[in-house]
C-alpha positions in Angstrom: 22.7 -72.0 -76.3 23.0 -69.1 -73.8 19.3 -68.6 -72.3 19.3 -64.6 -73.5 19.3 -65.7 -76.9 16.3 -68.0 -76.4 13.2 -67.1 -78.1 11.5 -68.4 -75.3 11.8 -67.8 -71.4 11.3 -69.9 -68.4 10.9 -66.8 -66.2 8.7 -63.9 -66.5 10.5 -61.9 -65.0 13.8 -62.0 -66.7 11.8 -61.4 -69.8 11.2 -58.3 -68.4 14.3 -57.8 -67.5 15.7 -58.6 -70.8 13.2 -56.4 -72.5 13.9 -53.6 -70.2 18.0 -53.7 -70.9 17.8 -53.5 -74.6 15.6 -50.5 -74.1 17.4 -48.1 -76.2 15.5 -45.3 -74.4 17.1 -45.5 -71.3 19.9 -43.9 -70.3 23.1 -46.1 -70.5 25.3 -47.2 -67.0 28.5 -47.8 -66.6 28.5 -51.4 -66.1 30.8 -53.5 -62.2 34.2 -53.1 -63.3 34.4 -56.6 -61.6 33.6 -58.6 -58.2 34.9 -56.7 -55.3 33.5 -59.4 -52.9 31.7 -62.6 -52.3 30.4 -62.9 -48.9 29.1 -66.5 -47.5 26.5 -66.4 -44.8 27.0 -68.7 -42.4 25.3 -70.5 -39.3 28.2 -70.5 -36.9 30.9 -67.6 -37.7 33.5 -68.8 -34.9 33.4 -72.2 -36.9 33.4 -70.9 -40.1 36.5 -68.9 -39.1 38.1 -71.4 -38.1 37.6 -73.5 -41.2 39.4 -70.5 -43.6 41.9 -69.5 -41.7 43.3 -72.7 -40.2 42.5 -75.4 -43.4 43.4 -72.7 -45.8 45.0 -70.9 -44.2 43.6 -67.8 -45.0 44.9 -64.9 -42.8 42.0 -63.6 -41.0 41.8 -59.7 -41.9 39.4 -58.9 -39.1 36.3 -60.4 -37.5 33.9 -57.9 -35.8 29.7 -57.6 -35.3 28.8 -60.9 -37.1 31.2 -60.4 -40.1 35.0 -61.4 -40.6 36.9 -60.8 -43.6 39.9 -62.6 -45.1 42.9 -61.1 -46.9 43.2 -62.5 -50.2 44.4 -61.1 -53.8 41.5 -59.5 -55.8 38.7 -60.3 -54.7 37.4 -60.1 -50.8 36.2 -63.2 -49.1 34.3 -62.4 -46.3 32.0 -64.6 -43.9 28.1 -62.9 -42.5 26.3 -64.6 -39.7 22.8 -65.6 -40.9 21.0 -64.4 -37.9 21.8 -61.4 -38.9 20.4 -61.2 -42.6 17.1 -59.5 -42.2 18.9 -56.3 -40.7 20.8 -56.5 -44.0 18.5 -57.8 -46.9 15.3 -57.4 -45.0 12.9 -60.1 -43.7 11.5 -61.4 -47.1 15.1 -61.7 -48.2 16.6 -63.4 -45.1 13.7 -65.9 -45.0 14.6 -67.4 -48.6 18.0 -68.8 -46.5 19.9 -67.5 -49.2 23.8 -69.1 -49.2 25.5 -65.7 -49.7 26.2 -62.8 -52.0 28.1 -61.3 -54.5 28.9 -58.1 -54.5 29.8 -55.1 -57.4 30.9 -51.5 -56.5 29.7 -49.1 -58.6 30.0 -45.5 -58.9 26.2 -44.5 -58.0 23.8 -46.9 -56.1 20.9 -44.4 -56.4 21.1 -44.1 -60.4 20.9 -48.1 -60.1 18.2 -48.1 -58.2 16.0 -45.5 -60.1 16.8 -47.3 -63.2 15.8 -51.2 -62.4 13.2 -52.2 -64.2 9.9 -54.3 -63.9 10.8 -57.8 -62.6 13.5 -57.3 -60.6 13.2 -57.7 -57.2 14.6 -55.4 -54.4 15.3 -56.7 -51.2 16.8 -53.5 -49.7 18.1 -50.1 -49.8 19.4 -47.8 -51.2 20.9 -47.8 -47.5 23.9 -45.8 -46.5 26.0 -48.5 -44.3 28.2 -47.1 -41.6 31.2 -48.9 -43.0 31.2 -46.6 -45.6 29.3 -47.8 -48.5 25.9 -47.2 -50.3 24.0 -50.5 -50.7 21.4 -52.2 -52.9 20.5 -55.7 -52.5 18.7 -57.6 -55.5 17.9 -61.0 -55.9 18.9 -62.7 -59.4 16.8 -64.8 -61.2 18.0 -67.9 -59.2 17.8 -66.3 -55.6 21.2 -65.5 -55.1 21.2 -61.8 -53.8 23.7 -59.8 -55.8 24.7 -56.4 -54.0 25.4 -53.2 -55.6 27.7 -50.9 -53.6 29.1 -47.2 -53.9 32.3 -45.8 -51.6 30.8 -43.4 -49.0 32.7 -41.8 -46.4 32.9 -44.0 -43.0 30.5 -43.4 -40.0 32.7 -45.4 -37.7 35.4 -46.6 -37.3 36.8 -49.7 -38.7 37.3 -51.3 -35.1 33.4 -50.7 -34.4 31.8 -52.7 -37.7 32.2 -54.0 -41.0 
């Protein structure tokens, strides 16, 4: 039995969630058209690195500023170094050690973010990135931090950042 059709929940604040996406009184979104990326943090990037592009040989697409992303068909795979997480998802988020991240574009990051309900929890943004997106960070019911992004224009170039 899927847990959405459960009379009963084993997390308060997905019921609240639940309750707040059947709402027929809010506006409807356009739902992700699909993953556009899952990134991994990781403790040591050169390692890490290394492990992708030389035992799978993944060709490395470019590795700048504590990120490195692979070329791959459809979805992005793209490698964060931990020590960097609380500039991205904040302190509270960072501290949870989470594994990595999954990421959505989406057309508007702000209409997400004014329309999240009660018991989801927002561990940063709406923050315009200077690698040309619009960001949310949310954490799922499990503590996996899902990211919302929107296409902005660039604020450097890509040899200076993700």
């Amino acid at each position: 039995m899927l847990l959405h059709d459960s009379p009963v929940s084993l997390n308060p604040g997905l019921a609240l969630w639940r309750t707040w996406a059947r709402d027929a009184s809010i506006p409807h979104m356009e739902s992700p058209q699909g993953v556009d990326e899952v990134i991994l943090y990781v403790d040591d990037l050169e390692r890490s690195v290394a492990f992708y592009r030389d035992v799978l040989r993944l060709p490395v697409k470019f590795a700048e500023h504590g990120y490195a992303e692979f070329s791959t068909r459809g979805a992005k795979l793209g490698l964060y170094e931990r020590d960097r997480l609380a500039d991205l998802i904040g302190p509270e988020g960072a501290g949870a050690r989470p594994q990595g991240e999954v990421l959505f574009l989406v057309p508007d990051v702000g209409e997400w973010a004014g329309r999240l309900g009660p018991g989801v929890r927002i561990l940063s943004g709406p923050t315009d990135r200077p690698w040309g997106q619009r960001t949310l960070h949310l954490c799922d019911p499990d503590g996996h931090v899902v990211e919302l992004a929107q296409e902005i224009p660039r604020t450097r170039p890509r040899g200076d950042g993700r």
